[in-house]
C-alpha positions in Angstrom: 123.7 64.6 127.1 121.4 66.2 124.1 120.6 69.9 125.0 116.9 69.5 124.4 117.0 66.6 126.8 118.6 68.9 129.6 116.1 71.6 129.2 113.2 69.5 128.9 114.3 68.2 132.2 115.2 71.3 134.0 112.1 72.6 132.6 110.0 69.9 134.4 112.0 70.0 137.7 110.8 73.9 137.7 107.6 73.2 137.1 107.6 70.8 140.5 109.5 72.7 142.3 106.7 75.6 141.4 103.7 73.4 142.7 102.3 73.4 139.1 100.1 70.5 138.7 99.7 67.9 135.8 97.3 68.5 133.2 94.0 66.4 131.9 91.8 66.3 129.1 88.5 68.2 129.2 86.0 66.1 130.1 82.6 66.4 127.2 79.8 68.6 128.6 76.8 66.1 130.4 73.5 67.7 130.4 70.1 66.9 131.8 67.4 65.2 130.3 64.0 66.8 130.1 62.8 64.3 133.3 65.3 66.6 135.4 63.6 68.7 138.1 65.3 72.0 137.7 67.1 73.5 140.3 68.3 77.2 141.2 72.1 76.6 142.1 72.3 78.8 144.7 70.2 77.1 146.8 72.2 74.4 148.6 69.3 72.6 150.4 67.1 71.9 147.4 66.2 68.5 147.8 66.8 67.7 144.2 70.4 68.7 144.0 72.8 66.0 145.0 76.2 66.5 147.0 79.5 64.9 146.9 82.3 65.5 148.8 85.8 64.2 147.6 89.8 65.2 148.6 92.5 66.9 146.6 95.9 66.5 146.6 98.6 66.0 144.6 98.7 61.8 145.4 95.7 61.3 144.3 94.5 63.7 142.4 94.2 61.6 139.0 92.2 59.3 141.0 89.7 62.2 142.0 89.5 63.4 138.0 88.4 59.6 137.3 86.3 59.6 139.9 84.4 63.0 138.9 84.5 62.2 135.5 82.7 58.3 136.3 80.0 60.5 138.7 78.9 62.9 135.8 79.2 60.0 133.1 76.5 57.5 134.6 74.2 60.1 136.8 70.7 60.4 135.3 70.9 64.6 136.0 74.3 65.5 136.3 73.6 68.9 136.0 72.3 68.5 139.4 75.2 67.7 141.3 77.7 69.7 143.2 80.9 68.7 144.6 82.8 70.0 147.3 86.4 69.4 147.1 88.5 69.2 150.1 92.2 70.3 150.0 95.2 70.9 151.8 96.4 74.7 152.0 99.8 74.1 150.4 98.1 73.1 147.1 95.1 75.8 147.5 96.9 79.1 147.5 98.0 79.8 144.0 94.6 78.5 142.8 96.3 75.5 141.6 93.3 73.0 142.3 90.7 75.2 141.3 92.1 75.7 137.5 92.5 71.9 137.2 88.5 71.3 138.2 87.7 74.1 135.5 89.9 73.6 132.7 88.5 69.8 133.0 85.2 69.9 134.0 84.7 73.6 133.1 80.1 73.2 133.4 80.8 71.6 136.9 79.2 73.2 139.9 81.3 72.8 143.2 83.0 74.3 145.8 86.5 74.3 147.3 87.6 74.2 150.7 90.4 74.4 152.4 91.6 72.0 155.2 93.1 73.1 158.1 96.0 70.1 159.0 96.5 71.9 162.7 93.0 70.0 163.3 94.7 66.8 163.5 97.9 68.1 164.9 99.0 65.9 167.6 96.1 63.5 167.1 97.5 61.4 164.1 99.4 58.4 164.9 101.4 56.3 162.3 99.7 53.7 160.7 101.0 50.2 159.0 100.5 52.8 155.2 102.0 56.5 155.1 99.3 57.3 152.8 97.1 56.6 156.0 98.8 59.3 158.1 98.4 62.2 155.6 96.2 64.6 157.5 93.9 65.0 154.6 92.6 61.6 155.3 91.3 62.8 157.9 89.5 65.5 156.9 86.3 63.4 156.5 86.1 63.9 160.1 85.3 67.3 159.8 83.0 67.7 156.4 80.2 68.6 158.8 82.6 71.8 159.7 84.2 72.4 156.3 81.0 72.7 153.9 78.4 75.3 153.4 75.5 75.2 156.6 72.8 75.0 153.9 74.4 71.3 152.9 71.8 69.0 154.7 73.2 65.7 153.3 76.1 64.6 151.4 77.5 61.6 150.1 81.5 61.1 150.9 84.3 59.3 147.8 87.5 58.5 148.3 89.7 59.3 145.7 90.5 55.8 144.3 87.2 54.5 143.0 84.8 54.7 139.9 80.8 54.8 140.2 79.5 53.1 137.8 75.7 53.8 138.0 73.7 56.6 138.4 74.8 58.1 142.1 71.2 59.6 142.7 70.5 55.6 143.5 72.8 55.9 146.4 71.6 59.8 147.3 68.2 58.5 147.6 68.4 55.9 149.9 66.3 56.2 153.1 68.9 57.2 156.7 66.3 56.3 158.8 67.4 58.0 162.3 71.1 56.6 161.8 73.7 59.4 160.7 75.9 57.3 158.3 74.7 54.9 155.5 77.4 52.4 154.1 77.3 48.8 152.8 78.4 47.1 156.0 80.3 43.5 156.5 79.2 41.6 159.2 81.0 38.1 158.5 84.6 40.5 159.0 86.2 39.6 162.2 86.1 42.9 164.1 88.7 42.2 166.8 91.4 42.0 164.1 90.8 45.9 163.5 92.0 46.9 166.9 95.6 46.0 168.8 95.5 43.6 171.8 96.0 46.8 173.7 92.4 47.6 173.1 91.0 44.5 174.1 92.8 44.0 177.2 91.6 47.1 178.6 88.0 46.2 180.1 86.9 50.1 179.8 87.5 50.9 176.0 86.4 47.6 175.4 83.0 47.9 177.1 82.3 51.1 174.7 81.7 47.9 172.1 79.9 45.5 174.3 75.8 45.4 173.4 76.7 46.3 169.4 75.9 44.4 166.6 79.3 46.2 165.3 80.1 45.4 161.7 83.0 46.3 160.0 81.9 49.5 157.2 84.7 50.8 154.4 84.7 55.0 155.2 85.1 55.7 151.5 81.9 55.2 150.6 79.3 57.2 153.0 76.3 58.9 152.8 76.0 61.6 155.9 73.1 63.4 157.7 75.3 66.4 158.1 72.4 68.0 160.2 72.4 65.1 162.5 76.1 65.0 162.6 76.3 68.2 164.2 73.4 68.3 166.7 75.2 64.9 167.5 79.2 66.3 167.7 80.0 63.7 166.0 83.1 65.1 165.4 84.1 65.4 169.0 83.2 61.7 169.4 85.9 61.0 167.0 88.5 63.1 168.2 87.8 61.6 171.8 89.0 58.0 170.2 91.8 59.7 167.9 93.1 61.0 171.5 92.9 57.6 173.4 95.2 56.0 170.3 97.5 58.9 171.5 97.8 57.5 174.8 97.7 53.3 174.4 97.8 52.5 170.4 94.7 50.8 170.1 94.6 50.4 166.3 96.6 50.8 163.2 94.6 51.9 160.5 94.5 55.0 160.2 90.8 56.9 160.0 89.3 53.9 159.8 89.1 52.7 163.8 87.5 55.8 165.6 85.0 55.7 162.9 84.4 51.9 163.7 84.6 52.4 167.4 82.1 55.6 166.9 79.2 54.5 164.0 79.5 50.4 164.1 76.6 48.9 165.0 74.3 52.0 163.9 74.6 52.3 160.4 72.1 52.3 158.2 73.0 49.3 155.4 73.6 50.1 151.7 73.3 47.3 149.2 77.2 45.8 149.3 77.4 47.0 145.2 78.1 50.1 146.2 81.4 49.9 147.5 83.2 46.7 145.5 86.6 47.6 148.3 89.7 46.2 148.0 90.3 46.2 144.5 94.0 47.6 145.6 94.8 44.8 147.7 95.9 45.2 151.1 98.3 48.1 152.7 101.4 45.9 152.2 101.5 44.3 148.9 98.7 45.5 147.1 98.0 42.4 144.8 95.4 41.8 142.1 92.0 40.9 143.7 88.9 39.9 142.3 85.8 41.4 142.3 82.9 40.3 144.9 80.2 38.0 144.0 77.1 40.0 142.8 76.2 43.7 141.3 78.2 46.3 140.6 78.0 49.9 141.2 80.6 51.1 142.1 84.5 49.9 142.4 86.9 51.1 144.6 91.1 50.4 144.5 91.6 50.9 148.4 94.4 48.9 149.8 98.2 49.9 148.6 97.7 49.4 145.3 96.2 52.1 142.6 95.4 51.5 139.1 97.1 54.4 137.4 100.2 53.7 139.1 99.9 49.8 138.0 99.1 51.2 134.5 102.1 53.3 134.2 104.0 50.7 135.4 102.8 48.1 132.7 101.8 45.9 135.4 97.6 46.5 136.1 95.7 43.6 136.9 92.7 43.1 135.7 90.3 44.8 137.1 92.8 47.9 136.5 91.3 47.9 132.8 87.8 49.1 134.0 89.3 51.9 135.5 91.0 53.2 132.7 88.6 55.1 130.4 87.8 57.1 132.7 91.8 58.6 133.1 92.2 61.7 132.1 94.9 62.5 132.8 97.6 63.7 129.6 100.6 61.3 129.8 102.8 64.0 128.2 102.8 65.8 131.4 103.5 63.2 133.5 106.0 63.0 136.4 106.2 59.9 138.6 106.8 62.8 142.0 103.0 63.5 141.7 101.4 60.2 141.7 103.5 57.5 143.7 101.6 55.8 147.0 103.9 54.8 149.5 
């Protein structure tokens, strides 16, 4: 075996072993136009000033760069959005995340935050997806205790979507009294979301009964963190998290105790704002098309992600829309950081 090829390799299997993380391409500066209200940075609760909340980690962080990247490329005043990133400790300590966010988006105004996985310890049952038992998934559960008090409202992305319009269309849409806005899907048949277990028991079923309860994807929400937390929201959820404990009542991951908790009283967001599914489902994760109507934004949940179809010289189609907004530089690439299982 060629010496170059050997330390090339050992080379990269230090680096792993290290924690270092893959490198991207620095994004181009985006700067307001003059119709931008101006905003002091340090104030958090500025009205104009729009926040996002997103996870780190090392699964899914080229998703996250793409996703950033889309954000900044189609907002009106991108200058006036802050993200606060979510991430695990293991990957927080050396500062890892942190230079990644600045070397690629180094005008970007956000904050980092570290999440705490003995919050779900105990509470996280396996799901029908591995990638649905990390306890980061679940740390959308607690943005209301993870980001700055000052943070009134905030809008929450997975990892594994692009916006493709200006996000202060979604920032500005009117909560009403509800706590949660999302595009919801009332012709989904909401029994199939929850085991038998669940509906044979006449008391956790009752906690449905009176609801107009539609099924709502959690990647895409817009949150009255205010509300939340004079409503312990929170608590709710973990109440449901501990009854799957005790009699398996779903297998989905985050997704049931925020159904069980918000369905039925959420405040509807035009359906373009969260084209789901574009990954297929949590098994096979085959090629889908794209719902009839707008688009705004698009959003690979289900098994399978673009940039690992990509690499893999199979995408499908939609996969193609995703890429130009990957930045992520292929010469760096190892298949450990980015594989969904």
């Amino acid at each position: 075996m060629p010496l170059l090829f050997l330390l090339l390799l050992f080379l990269t299997a230090t680096a792993i072993s290290a924690g270092e993380l893959p490198a991207f391409r620095e994004a181009p500066a985006f700067r307001n136009g003059k119709e931008c209200p101006r905003i002091v940075r340090s104030s958090l609760d500025n009205p104009s000033m729009i926040h996002i909340a997103m996870t780190l980690d090392e699964t899914y962080l080229r998703g996250s760069v793409a996703g950033v990247f889309s954000v900044l490329q189609h907002a009106s005043c991108p200058e006036n959005i802050v993200f606060h990133f979510i991430a695990s400790r293991l990957y927080s300590h050396n500062n890892n995340l942190r230079h990644v966010i600045t070397s690629t988006f180094p005008y970007l105004s956000f904050h980092l935050y570290l999440f705490d996985s003995n919050l779900v310890k105990g509470k996280i049952s396996y799901s029908i997806r591995r990638a649905l038992d990390q306890p980061l998934n679940y740390a959308r559960i607690y943005l209301a205790d993870l980001v700055l008090s000052a943070v009134r409202r905030i809008i929450y992305f997975d990892s594994d979507l692009i916006v493709v319009d200006d996000v202060a269309k979604l920032w500005n849409i009117n909560l009403g009294k509800h706590v949660v806005g999302a595009p919801e899907y009332c012709h989904a048949n909401f029994s199939h979301y929850f085991t038998q277990e669940f509906w044979s028991r006449p008391v956790l079923a009752a906690s449905l009964k009176g609801r107009k309860a539609c099924y709502f994807n959690t990647g895409v929400m817009v949150i009255d963190i205010w509300k939340w937390r004079e409503g312990k929201f929170t608590q709710r959820l973990e109440y449901w998290m501990r009854i799957q404990k005790r009699y398996r009542i779903y297998e989905l991951g985050s997704l049931p105790p925020f159904l069980l908790v918000f369905a039925g009283d959420v405040e509807g967001v035009e359906h373009r704002w969260n084209q789901h599914g574009l990954g297929g489902d949590n098994l096979e994760g085959l090629c889908r098309n794209l719902h009839p109507g707008p688009v705004s934004l698009l959003h690979w949940s289900g098994k399978g992600k673009p940039w690992l179809r990509l690499d893999n010289n199979r995408p499908c189609p939609l996969d193609t829309l995703w890429s130009p907004y990957d930045l992520f530089l292929r010469h760096h690439s190892t298949s450990n950081f980015f594989s969904d299982t």
